[in-house]
DRENTORGU-597103 format. One line per field, with one value per residue: x, y, z of N, C-alpha, C in turn; residue number from 1. Coordinates in steps of 0.05 Angstrom, whole numbers, plus 5000, padded with zeros to 4 digits. Example, Ala and Ser with C-alpha at 12.3 -4.5 7.8 and 13.67 -1.06 7.14 Angstrom:
n_x = 5264 5257
n_y = 4886 4955
n_z = 5156 5142
ca_x = 5246 5273
ca_y = 4910 4979
ca_z = 5156 5143
c_x = 5264 5258
c_y = 4934 5001
c_z = 5156 5157
roba = 1 2
***
This chain:
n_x = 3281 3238 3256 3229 3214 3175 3157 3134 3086 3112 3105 3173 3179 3224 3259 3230 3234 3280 3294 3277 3301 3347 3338 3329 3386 3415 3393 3342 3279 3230 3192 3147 3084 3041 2968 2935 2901 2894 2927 2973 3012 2983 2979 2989 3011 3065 3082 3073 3125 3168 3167 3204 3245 3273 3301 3297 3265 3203 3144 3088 3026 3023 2972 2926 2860 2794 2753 2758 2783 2758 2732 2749 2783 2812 2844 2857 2904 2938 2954 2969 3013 3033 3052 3096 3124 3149 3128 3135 3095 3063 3003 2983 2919 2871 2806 2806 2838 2855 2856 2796 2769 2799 2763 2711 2684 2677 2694 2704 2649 2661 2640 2629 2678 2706 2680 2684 2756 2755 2741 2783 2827 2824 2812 2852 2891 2887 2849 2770 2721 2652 2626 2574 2540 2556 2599 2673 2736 2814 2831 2884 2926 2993 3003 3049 3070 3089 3040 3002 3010 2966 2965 2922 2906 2898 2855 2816 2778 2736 2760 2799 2785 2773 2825 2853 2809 2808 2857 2931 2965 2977 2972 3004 3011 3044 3095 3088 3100 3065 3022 3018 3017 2978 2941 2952 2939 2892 2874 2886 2856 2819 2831 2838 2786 2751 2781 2828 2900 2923 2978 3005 2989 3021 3058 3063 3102 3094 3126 3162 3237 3285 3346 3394 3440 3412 3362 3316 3309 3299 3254 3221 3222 3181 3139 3081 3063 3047 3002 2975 2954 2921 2875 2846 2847 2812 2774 2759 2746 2700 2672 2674 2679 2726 2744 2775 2753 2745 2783 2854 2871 2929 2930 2888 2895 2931 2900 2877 2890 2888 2871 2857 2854 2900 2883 2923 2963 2979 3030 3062 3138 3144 3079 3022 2986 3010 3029 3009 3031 3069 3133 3145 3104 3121 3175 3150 3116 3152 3213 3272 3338 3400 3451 3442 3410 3358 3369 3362 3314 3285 3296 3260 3218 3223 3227 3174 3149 3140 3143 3170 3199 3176 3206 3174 3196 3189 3220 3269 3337 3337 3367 3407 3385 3362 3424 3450 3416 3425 3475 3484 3439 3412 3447 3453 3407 3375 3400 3426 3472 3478
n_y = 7816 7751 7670 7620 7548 7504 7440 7383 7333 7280 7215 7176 7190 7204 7236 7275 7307 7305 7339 7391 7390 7408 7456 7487 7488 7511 7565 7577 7603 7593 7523 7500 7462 7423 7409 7369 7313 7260 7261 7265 7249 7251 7307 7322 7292 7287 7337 7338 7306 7321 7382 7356 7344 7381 7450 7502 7525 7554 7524 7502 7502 7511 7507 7498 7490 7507 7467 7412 7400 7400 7467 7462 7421 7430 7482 7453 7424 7461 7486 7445 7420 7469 7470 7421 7441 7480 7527 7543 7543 7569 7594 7578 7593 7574 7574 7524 7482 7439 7393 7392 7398 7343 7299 7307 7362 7424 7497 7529 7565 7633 7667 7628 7612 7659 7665 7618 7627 7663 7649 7610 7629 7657 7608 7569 7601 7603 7629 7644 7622 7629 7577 7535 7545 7543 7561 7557 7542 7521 7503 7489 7510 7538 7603 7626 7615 7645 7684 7639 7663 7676 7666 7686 7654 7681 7706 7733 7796 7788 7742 7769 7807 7775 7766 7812 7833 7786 7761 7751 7776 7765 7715 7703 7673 7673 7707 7760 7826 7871 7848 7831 7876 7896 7861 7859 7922 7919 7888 7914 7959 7937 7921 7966 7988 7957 7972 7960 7965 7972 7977 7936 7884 7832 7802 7743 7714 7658 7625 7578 7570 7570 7552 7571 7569 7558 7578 7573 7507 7523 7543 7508 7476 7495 7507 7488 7515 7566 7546 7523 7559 7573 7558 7576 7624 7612 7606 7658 7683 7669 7683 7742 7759 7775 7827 7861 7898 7883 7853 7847 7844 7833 7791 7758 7745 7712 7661 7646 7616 7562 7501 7450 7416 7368 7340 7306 7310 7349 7410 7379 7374 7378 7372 7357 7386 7450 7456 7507 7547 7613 7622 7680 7689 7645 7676 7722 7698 7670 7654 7664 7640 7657 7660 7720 7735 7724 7743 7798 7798 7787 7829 7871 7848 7848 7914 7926 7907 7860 7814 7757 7707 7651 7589 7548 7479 7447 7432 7403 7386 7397 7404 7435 7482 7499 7505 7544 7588 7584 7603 7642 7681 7685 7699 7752 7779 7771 7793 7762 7718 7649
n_z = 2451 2455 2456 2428 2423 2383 2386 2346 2388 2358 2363 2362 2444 2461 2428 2426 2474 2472 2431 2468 2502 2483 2466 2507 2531 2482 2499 2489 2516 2521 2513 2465 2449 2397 2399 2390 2396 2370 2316 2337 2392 2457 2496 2549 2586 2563 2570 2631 2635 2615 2648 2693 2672 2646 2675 2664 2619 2595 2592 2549 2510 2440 2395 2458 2466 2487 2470 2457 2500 2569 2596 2656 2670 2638 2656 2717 2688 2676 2724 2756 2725 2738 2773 2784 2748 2778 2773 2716 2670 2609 2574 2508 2483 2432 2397 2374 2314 2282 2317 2333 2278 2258 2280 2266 2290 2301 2302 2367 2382 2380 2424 2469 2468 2499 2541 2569 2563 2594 2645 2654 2652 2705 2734 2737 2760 2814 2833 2845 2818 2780 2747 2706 2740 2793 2847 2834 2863 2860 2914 2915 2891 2899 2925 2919 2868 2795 2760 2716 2654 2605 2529 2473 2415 2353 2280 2258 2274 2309 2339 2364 2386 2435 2460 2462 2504 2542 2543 2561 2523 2446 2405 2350 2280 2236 2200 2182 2168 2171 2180 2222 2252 2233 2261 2314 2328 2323 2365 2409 2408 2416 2477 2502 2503 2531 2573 2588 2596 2531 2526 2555 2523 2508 2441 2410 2364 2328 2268 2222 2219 2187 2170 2122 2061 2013 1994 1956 1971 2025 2024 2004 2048 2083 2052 2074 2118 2109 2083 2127 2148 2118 2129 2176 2147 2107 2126 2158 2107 2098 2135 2138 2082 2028 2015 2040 2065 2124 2136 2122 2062 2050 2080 2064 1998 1987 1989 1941 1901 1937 1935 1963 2024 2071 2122 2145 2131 2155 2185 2159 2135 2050 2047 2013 1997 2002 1958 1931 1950 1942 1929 1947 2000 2030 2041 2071 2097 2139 2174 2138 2112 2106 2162 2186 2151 2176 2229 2202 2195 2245 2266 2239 2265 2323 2321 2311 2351 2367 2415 2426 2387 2361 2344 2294 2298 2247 2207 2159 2191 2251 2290 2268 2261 2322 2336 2310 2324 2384 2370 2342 2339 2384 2426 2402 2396 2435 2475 2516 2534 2502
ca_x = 3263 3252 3251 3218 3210 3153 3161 3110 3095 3108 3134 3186 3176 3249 3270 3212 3249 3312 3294 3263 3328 3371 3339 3343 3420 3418 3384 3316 3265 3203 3193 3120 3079 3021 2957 2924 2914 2894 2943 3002 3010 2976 3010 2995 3027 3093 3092 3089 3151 3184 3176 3213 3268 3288 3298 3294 3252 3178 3128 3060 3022 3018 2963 2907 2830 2773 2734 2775 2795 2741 2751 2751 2802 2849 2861 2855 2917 2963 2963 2984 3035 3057 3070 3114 3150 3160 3123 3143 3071 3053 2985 2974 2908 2856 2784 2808 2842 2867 2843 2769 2770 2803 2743 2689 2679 2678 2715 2691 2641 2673 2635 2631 2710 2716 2675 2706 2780 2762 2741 2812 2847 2828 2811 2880 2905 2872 2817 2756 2705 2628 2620 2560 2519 2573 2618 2695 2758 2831 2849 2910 2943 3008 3006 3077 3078 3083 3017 3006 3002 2947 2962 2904 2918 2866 2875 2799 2761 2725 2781 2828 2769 2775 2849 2849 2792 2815 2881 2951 2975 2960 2988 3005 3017 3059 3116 3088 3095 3039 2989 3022 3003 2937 2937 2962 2928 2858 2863 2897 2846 2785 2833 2828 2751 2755 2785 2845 2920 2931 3008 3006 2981 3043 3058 3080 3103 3101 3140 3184 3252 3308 3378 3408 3437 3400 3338 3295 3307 3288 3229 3206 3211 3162 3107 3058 3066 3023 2974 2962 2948 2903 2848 2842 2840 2785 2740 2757 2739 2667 2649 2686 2682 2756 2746 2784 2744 2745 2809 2873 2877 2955 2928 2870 2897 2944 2887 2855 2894 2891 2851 2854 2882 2890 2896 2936 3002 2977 3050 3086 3146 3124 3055 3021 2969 3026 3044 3004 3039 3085 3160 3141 3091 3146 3186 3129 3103 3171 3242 3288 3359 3425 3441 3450 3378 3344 3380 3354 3270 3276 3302 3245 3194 3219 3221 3141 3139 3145 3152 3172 3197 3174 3206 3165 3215 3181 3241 3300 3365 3328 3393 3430 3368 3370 3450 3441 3397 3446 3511 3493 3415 3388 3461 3460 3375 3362 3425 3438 3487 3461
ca_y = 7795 7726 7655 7598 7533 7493 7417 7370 7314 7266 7188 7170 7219 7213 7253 7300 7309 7311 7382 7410 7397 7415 7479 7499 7498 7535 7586 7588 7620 7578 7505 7495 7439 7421 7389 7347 7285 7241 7264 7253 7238 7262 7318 7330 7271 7300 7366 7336 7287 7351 7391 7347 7340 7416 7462 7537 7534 7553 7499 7513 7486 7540 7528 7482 7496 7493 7449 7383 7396 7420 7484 7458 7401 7446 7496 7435 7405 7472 7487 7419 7422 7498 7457 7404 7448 7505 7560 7553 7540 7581 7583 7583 7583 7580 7559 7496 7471 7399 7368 7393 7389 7319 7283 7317 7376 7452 7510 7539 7593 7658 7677 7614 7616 7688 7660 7596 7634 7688 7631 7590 7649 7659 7585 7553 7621 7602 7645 7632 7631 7622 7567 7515 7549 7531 7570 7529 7546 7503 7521 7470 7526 7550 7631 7637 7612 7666 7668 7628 7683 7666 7682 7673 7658 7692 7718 7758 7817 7780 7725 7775 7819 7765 7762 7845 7832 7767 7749 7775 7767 7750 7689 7712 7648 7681 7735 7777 7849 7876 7831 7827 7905 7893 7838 7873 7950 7899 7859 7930 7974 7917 7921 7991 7991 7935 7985 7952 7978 7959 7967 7912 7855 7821 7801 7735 7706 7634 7603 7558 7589 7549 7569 7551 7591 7554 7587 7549 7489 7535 7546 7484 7461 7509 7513 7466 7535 7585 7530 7509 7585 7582 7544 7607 7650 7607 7618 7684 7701 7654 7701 7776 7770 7773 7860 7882 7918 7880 7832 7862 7830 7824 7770 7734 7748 7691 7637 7657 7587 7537 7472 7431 7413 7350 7338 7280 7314 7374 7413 7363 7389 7361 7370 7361 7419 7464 7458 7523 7568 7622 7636 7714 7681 7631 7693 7734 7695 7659 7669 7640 7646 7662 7680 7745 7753 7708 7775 7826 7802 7787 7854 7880 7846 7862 7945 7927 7911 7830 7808 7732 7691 7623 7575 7517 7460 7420 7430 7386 7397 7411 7408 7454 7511 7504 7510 7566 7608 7581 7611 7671 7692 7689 7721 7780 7791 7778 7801 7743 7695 7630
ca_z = 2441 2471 2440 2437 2400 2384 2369 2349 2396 2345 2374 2393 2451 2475 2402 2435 2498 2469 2427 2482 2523 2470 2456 2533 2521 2468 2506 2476 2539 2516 2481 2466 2429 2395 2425 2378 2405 2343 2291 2346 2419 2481 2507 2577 2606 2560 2587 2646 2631 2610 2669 2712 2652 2648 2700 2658 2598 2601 2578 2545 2480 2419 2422 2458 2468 2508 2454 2466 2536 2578 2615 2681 2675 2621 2677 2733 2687 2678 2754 2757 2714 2747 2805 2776 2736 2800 2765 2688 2645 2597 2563 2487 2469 2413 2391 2356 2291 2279 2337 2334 2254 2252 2294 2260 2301 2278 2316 2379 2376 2397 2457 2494 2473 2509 2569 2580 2566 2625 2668 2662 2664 2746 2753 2737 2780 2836 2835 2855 2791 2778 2727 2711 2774 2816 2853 2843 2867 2859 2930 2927 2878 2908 2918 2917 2841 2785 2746 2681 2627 2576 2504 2455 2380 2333 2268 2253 2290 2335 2364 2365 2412 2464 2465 2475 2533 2572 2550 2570 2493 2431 2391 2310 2260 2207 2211 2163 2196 2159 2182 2252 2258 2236 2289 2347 2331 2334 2396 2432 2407 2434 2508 2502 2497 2556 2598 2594 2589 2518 2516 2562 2517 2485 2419 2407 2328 2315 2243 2211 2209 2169 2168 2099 2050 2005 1996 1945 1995 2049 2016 1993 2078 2088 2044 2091 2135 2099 2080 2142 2160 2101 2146 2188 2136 2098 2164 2156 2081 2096 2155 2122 2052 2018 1991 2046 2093 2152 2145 2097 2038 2046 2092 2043 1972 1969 1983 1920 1887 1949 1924 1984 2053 2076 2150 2151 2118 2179 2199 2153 2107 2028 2045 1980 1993 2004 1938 1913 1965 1923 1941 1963 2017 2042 2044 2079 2137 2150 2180 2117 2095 2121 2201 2169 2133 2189 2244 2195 2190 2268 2277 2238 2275 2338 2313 2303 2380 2374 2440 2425 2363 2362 2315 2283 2283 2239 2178 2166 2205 2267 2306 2258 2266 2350 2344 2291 2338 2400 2373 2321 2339 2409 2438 2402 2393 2462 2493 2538 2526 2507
c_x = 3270 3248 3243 3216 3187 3159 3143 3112 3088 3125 3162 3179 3205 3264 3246 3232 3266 3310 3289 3300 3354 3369 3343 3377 3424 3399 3351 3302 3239 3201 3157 3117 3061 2991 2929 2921 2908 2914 2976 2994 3003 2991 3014 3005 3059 3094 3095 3123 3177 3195 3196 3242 3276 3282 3301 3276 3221 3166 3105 3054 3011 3000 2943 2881 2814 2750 2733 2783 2769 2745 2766 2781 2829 2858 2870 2894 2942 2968 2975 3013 3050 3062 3093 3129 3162 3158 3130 3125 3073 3026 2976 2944 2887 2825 2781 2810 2845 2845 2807 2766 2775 2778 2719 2677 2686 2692 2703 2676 2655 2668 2634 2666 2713 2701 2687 2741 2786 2760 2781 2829 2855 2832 2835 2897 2905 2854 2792 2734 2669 2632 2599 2536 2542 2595 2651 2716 2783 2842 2879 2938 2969 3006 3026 3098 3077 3052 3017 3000 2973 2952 2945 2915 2884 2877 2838 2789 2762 2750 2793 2806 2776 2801 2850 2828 2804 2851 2904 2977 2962 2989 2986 3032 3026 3088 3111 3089 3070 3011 2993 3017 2986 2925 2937 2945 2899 2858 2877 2868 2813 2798 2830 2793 2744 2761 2809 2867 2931 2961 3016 3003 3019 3042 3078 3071 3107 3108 3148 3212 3277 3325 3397 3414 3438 3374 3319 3297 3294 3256 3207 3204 3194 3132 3087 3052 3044 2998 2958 2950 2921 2876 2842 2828 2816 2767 2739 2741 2711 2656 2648 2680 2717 2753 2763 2780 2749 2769 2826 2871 2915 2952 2914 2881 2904 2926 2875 2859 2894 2868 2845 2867 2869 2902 2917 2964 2996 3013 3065 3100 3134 3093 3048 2998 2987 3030 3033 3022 3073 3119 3161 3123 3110 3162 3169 3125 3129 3202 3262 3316 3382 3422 3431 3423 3356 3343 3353 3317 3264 3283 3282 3222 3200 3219 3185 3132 3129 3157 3175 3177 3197 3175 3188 3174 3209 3194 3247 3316 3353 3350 3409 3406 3371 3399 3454 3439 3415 3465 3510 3467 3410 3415 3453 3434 3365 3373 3434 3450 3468 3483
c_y = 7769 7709 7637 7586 7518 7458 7399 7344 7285 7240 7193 7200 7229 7232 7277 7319 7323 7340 7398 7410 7417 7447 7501 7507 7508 7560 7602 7580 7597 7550 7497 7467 7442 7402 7385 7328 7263 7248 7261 7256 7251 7280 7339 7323 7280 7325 7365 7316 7312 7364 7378 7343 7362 7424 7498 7536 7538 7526 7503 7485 7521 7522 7499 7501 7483 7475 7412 7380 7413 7440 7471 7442 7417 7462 7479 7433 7431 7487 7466 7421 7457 7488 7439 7426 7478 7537 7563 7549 7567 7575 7592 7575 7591 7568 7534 7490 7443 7387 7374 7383 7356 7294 7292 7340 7405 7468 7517 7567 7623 7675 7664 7610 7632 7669 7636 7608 7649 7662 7612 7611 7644 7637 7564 7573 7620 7614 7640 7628 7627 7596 7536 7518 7538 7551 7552 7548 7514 7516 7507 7491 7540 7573 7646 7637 7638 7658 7658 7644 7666 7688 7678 7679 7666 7709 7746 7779 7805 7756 7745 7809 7805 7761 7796 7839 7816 7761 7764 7777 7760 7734 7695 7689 7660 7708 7751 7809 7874 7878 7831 7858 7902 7877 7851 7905 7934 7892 7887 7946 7953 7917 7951 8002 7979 7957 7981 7965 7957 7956 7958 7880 7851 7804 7773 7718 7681 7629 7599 7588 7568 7569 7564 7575 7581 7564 7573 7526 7504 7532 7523 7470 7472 7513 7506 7494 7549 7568 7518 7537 7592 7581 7559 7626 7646 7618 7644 7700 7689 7680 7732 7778 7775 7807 7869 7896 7902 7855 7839 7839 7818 7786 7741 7733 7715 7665 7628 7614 7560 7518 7454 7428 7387 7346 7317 7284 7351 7386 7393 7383 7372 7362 7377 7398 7442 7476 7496 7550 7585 7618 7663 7705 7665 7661 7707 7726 7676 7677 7659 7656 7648 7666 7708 7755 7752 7744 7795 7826 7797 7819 7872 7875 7855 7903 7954 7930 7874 7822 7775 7716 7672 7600 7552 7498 7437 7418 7407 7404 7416 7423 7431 7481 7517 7507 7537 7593 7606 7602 7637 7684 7697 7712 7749 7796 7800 7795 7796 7726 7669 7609
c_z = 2455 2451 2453 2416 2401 2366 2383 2373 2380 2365 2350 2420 2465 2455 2412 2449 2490 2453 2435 2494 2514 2461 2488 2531 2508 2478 2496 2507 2532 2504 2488 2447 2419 2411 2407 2379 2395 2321 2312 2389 2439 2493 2529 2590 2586 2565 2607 2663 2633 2632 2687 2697 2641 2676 2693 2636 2609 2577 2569 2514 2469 2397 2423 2457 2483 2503 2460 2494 2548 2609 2639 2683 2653 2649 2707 2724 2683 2703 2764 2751 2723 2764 2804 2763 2755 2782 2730 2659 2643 2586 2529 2485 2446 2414 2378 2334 2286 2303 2342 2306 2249 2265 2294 2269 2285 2305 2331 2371 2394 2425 2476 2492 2495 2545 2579 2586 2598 2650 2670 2663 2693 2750 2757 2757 2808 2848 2835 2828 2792 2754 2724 2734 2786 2821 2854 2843 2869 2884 2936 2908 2893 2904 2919 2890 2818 2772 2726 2668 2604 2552 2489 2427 2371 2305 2258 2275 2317 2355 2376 2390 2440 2472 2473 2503 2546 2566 2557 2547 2478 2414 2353 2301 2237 2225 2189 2176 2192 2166 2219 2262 2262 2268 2312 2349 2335 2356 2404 2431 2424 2465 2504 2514 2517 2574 2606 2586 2567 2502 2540 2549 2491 2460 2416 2370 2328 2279 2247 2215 2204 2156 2150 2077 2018 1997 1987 1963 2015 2053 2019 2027 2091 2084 2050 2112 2134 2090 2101 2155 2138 2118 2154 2161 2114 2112 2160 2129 2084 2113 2151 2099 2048 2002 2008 2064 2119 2152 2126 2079 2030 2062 2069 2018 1964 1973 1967 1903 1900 1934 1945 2003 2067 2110 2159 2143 2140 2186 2183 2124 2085 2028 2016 1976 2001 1984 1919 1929 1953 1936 1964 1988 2039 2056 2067 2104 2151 2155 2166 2117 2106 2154 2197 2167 2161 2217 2230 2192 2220 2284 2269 2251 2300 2336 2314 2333 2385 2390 2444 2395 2371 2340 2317 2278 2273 2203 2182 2180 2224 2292 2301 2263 2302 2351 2327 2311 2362 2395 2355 2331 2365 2427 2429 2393 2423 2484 2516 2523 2534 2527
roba = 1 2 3 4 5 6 7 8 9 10 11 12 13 14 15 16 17 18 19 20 21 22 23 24 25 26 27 28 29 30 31 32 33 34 35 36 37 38 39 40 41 42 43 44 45 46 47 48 49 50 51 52 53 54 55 56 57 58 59 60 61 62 63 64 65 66 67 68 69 70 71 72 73 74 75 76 77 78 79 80 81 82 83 84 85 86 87 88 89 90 91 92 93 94 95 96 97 98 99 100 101 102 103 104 105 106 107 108 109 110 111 112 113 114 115 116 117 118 119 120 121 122 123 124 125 126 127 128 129 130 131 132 133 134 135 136 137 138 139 140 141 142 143 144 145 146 147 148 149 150 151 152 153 154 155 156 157 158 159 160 161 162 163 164 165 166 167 168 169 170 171 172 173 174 175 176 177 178 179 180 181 182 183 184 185 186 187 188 189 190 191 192 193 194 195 196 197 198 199 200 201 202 203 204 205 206 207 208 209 210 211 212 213 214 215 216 217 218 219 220 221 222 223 224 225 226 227 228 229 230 231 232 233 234 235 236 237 238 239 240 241 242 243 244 245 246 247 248 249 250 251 252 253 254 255 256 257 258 259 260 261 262 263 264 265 266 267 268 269 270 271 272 273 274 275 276 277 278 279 280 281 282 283 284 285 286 287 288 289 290 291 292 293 294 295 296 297 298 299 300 301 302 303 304 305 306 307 308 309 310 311 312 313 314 315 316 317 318 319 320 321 322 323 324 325 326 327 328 329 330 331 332 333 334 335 336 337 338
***
């Protein structure tokens, strides 16, 4: 299993910096961000601050979209940035939460998602593409770079079709292993159907994971987690229905009591719309508790075929979770010394 962390780009951006750097030394393989660029800071010009301020971690956002960035200049700006950082983007992406939602906008529709996705796939690769009537190629692409992977996040049918067809992964927002089945037997069985070799698409897990052997604290830095996963799974029960047939119910049940979500406490611990999210959910889509416990639910997700844990370091004692994962987790999961 690999790791990765994910920290917001909230100001200051040198406390950005500094957990990306710090999680490199502790041996975490990935540090991603978010890419909302009204609820916190622009975060192409710090990925490419970044790049030039590590020299092993991969770099990506978990996740952007082609709603707010438009194709052309998203894949324009992570060939960019594979050149500054000598080959180490990644690409998370999605149809749009926060940053389409917060400025009045609604989520991409799913098929100009899938066609815009296949297009930045090649066109940040250097491949030549159709798009607009226009034939465009980036021929300034180095072909000695590896390629940018694209993972797509999705959590119903149809996203989780175009991540099985174009992407080379899919992106799963919980660690429930349940739902991360469901997730992964969907988007393989749509590459399948594609034509595609679907024990090729990888599996990566974004949560929180807080290292305390505290638990109720654990908890309570979490609960903004599953509510912010609710949003998804609203969209989901408007366009499915909540019986069951076409999305598990281990996934929709617990939205039954949300009341509200307010964007402005988005990813923050305390969030007040958090507040309905149970203990067993906390438990459920997160990595909580001892080194010990934290070992034994990453050992079950990788058994599932979880390619990637990616923590959410948006707890307290962000220092003590990257030294945590440093000195008891990533040695003896990944089986490289950090």
């Amino acid at each position: 299993m690999e790791f990765g962390v994910t920290v917001l780009p909230d100001p200051p951006f040198s406390r950005w910096l500094e957990l990306i750097q710090l999680a490199e030394r502790h041996g975490f393989g990935y540090a991603w961000t978010y890419d909302s660029h009204v609820l916190w800071q622009e975060s192409i010009p710090m990925l490419a601050v970044a790049a030039r301020e590590t020299s092993r971690i991969k770099l990506g956002h978990f996740v952007t979209n082609p709603a707010t960035r438009e194709p052309t200049v998203l894949a324009s700006a992570y060939a960019t940035l594979h050149d500054l950082s000598n080959g180490r983007m990644v690409m998370g992406i999605g149809r749009g939460d926060s940053a389409v939602r917060y400025i009045g906008r609604q989520p991409m529709k799913v098929a100009e998602f899938e066609r815009a996705c296949a297009m930045i796939r090649d066109f940040m690769n250097g491949r030549e593409v159709s798009w607009n009537d226009r034939t465009l190629q980036l021929k300034w692409v180095r072909p000695e770079l590896p390629e940018i992977p694209m993972w797509v996040a999705g959590y119903g049918p149809r996203a989780l079709g175009v991540a099985g067809r174009v992407g080379d992964g899919v992106i799963i927002q919980l660690a429930d292993p349940e739902i991360i089945q469901w997730i992964m037997d969907t988007a393989r069985n749509a590459a399948a159907e594609a034509g595609r070799d679907p024990s090729k698409l990888r599996c990566i897990v974004g949560a929180p994971s807080h290292i305390s052997d505290d638990l109720a604290d654990a908890r309570d830095q979490v609960r903004w987690f599953p509510a912010m996963v609710s949003n998804h799974v609203m969209d989901l029960i408007e366009r499915y229905g909540a019986d069951g047939s076409a999305v598990p119910r281990a996934l929709t049940d617990y939205v039954q009591a949300r009341k509200f979500y307010d964007y402005d406490e988005h990813s923050r611990v305390g969030a007040k719309h958090g507040e309905f999210v149970t203990d067993e959910i906390c438990d459920r889509f997160c990595v909580l508790g001892t080194p010990e416990q934290a070992k034994a639910k990453l050992r079950e997700l990788e058994a599932i075929g979880v390619d990637q844990f990616n923590i959410y370091l948006m707890t307290h004692g962000q220092e003590q979770t990257l030294r945590a994962y440093g000195d008891e987790i990533i040695p003896e999961l990944s089986g490289v010394a950090a």
